[in-house]
Backbone as CSV, one residue per row, in Angstrom:
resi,resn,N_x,N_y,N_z,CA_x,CA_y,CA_z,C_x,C_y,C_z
1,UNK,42.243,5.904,-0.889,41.896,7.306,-1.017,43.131,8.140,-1.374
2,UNK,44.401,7.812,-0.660,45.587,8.519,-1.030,46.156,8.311,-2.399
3,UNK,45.798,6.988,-2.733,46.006,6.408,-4.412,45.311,7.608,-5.281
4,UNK,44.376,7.460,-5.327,43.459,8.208,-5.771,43.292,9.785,-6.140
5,UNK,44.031,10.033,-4.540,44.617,11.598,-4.993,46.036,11.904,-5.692
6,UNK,46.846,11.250,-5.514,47.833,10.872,-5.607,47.583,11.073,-7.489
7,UNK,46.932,10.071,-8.185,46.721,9.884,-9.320,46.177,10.957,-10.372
8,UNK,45.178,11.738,-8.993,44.420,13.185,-9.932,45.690,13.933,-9.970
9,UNK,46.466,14.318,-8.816,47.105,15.365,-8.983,48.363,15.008,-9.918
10,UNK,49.098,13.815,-10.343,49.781,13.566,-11.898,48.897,13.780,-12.531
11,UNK,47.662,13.176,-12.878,46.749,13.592,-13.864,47.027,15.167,-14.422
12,UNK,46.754,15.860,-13.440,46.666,17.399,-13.691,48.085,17.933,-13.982
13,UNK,48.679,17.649,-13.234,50.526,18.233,-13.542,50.559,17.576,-15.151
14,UNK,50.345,16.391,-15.566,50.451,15.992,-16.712,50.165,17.019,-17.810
15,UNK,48.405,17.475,-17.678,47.812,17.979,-18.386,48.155,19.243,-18.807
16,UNK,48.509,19.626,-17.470,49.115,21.259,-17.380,50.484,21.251,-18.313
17,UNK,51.215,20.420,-17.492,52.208,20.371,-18.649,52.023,20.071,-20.330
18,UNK,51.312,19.564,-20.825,50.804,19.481,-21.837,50.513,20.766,-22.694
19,UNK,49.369,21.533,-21.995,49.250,22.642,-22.436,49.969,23.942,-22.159
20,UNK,50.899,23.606,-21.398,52.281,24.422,-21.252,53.140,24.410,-22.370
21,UNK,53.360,23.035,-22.854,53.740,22.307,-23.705,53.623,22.856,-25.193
22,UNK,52.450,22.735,-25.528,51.685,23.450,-26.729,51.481,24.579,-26.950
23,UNK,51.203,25.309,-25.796,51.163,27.026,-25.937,52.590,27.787,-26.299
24,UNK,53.813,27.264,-25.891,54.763,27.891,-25.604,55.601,27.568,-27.030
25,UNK,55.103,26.834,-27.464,55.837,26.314,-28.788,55.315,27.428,-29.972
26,UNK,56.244,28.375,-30.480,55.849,29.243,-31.295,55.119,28.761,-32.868
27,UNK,55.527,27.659,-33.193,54.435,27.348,-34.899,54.094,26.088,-33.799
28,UNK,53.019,26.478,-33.010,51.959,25.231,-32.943,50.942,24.521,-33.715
29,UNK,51.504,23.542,-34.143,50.727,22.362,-35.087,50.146,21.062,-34.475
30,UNK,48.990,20.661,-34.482,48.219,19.849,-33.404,48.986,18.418,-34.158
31,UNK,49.335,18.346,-35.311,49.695,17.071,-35.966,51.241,16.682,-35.421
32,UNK,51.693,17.830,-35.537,53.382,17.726,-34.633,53.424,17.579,-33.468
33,UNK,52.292,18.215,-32.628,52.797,18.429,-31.099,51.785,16.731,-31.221
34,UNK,50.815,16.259,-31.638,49.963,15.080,-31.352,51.475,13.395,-31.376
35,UNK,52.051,14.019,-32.977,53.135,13.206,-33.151,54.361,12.830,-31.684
36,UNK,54.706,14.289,-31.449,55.515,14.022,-30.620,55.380,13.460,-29.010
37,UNK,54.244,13.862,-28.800,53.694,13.127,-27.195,53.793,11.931,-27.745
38,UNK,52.983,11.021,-28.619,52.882,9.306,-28.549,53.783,9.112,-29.116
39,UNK,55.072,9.705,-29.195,56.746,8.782,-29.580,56.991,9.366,-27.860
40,UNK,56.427,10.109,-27.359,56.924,10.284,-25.794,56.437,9.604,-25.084
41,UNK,55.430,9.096,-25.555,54.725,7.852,-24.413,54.348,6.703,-24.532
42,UNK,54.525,6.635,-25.968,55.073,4.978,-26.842,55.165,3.685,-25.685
43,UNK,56.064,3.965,-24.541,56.548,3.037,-24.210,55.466,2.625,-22.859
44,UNK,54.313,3.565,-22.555,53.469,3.453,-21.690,52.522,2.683,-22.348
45,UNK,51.303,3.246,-23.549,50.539,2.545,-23.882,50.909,1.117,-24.759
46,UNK,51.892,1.305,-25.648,52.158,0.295,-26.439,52.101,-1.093,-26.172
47,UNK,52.905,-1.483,-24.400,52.100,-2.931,-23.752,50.746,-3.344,-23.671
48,UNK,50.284,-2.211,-23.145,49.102,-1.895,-22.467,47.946,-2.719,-24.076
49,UNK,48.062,-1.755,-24.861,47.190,-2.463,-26.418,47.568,-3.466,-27.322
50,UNK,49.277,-3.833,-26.596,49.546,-5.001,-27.327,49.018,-6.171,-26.557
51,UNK,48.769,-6.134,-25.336,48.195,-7.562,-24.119,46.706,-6.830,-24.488
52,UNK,46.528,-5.633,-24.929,44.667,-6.024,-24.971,44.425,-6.804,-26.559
53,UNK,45.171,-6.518,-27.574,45.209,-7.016,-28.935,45.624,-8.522,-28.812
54,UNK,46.663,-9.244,-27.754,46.949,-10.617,-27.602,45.351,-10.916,-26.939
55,UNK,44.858,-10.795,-26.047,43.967,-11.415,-25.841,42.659,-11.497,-26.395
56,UNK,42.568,-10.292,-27.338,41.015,-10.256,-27.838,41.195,-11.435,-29.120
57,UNK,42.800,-11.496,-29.733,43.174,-12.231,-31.203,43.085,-13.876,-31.000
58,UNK,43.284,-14.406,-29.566,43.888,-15.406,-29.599,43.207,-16.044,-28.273
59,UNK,43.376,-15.762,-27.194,41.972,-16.041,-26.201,41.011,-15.831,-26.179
60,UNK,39.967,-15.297,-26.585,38.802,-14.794,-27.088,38.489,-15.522,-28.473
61,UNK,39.133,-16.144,-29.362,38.967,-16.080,-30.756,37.751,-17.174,-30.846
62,UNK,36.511,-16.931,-31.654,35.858,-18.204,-31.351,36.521,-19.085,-32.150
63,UNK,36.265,-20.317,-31.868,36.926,-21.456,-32.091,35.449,-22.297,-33.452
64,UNK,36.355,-22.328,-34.313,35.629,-23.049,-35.702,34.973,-24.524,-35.413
């Protein structure tokens, strides 16, 4: 249960910051500010879809 809250409330500080993020930036462009978060968080998802892309390519693969 403490996990859990624990997780909403980064969730939300995240988000907030986000749109703190975007508002405050005077030429806000959704393609720039979109660019610059996933080179900021690159290093979070990028395992994450490279072990889901290893296993769907190569354990999963049907076999001929």
């Amino acid at each position: 249960m403490a996990l859990a809250s624990m997780l909403l409330i980064a969730l939300g500080i995240f988000i907030f910051y986000l749109l703190v993020d975007f508002l405050v930036v005077k030429e806000a462009n959704i393609n720039k500010f979109g660019e610059k978060w996933i080179k900021k968080t690159l290093w979070l998802w990028l395992p994450i879809y490279g072990a889901w892309r290893l296993t769907r390519e190569v354990i999963f693969k049907k076999r001929i």
